[in-house]
N, C-alpha and C positions, 0 to 999 in steps of 0.2 A: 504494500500500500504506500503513496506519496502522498504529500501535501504542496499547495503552493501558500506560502505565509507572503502579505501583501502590509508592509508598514507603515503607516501617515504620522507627523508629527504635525497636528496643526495646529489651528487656533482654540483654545478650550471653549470659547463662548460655541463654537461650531458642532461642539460633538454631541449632542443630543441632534442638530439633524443631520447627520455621516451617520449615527446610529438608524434612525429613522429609514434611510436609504436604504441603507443594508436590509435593513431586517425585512422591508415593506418590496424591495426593488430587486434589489440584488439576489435575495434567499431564494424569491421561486424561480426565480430566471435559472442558479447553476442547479437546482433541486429537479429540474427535468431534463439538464446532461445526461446525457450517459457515461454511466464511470462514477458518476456523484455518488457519495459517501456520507458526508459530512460537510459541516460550517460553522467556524465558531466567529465571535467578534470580541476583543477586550477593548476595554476603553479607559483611559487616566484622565478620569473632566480637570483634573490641575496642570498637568503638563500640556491636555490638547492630542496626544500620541494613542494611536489606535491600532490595534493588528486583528488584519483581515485572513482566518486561514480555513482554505477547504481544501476537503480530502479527496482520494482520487484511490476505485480499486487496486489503481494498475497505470505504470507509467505512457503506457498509448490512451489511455484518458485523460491524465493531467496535460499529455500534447493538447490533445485533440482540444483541452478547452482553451488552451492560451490565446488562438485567437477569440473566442467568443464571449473571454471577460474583460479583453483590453478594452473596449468601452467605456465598460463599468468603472473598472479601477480610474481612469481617467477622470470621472465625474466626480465619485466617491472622493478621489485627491480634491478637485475644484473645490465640493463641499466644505469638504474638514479645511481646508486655505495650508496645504502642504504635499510635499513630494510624496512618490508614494515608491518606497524599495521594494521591491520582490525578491523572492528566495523558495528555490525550490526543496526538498527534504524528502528522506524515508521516514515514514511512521515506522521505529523500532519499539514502543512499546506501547501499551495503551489499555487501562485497566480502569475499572468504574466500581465502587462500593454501594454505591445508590444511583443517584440521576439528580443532579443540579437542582435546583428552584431557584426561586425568584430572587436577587441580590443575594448570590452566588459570588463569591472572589476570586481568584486566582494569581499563586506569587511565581511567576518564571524565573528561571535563571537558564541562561546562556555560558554554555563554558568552551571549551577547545583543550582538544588534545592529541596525540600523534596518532593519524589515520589507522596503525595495526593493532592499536590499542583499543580500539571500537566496541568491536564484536565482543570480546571480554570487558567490557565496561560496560556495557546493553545486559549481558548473561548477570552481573554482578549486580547489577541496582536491581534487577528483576527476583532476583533470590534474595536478596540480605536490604534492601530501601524499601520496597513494595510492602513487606509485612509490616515494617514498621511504621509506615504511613495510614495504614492503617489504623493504630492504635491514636491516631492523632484526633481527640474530637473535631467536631463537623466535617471530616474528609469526606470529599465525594469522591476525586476520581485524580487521575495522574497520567499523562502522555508527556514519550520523547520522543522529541525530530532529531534526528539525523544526518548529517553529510558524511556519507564515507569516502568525499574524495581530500575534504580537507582538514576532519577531525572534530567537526566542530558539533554541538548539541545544545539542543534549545527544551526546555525541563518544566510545563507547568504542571502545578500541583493545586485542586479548584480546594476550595471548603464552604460549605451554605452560608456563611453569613463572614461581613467584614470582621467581627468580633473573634470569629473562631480563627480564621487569618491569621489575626493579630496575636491570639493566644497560641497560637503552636508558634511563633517565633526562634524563640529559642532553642526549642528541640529540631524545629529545622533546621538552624542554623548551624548545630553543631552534628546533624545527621548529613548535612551539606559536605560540611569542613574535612570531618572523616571520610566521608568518599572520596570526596576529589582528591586529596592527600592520596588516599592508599592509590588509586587508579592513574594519579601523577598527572591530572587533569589540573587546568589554570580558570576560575572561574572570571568569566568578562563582566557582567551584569546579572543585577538583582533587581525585581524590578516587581509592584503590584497593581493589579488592574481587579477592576468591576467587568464580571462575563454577563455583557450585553446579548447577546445573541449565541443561542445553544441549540443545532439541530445536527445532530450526530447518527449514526449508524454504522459508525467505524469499528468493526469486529475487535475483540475482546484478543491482546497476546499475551496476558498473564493469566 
């Protein structure tokens, strides 16, 4: 399975209607591709920064739609008043304990590490981080993107409420620290967003 993650940093007065778009404009339009999977949206109303990412069975999918959301993502950038990066991923992990609700959170982290390193850092958080994410009140669910051409790994982890976010802090932090130490992983960013838009169907690898 892929994903394409689609980033805007824009103006924060703007992202209630970038969210609006997505959700009312954008969702049913890639929801009758074929190959559609999924879509999520997070959004930072203080920074303005928003990330667009949907999922793809199969990489002749994820082609097949590049041309038919450059549109979208055009206007969606127009909205939010910011560039819009692209990046494409493997889905290496992706595991649900419940199903999001409404004011839903999500904390990413973005790391990199040497390409042969990958596949045993995917195997290692899936057996030794997974259960213990678990134990985290309000956890809903936990997916990694992947590039295995340059190492690098994009890490959300959702919880029902900004409070439960905020309360597993610490134990994430230091379940963070620990990994990426042992796996000799560098983390780039740390970063929290509200999951505005949740329509998923991406099969379960843990």
């Amino acid at each position: 399975m892929y994903a394409r993650s689609t980033t805007i940093t824009g103006t924060p007065l703007n992202v209630d209607r970038g969210v609006t778009y997505v959700r009312d404009r954008v969702l049913p339009a890639v929801m009758g591709m074929d190959g559609f999977i999924g879509m999520s949206m997070l959004a930072d109303r203080h920074s303005g920064r928003c990330i667009v990412t949907t999922a793809w069975e199969d990489h002749a999918a994820l082609d097949r739609s590049a041309g038919q959301v450059k549109a979208m993502r055009a206007r969606a950038a127009d909205i939010l008043g910011g560039p819009a990066v692209v990046e494409e991923w493997t889905i290496a992990i992706l595991h649900r304990l419940h199903p999001t609700p409404e004011g839903a959170y999500a904390r990413v982290t973005w790391t990199s590490g040497h390409p042969n390193r990958l596949d045993r850092m995917i195997d290692a958080f899936g057996v030794s981080i997974v259960p213990r994410l678990e134990d985290l009140p309000g956890f809903c669910s936990v997916s990694m993107l992947v590039n295995p051409t340059d190492g690098r790994a994009s890490t959300a982890v959702t919880y029902d409420s900004r409070e439960a976010l905020q309360q597993s802090l610490d134990r994430a932090t230091d379940m963070r620290q620990e990994f990426t130490r042992s796996m000799g992983a560098q983390v780039i960013e740390v970063a929290t967003y509200e999951l505005v838009v949740a329509q998923l169907r991406v099969p379960e690898t843990v």
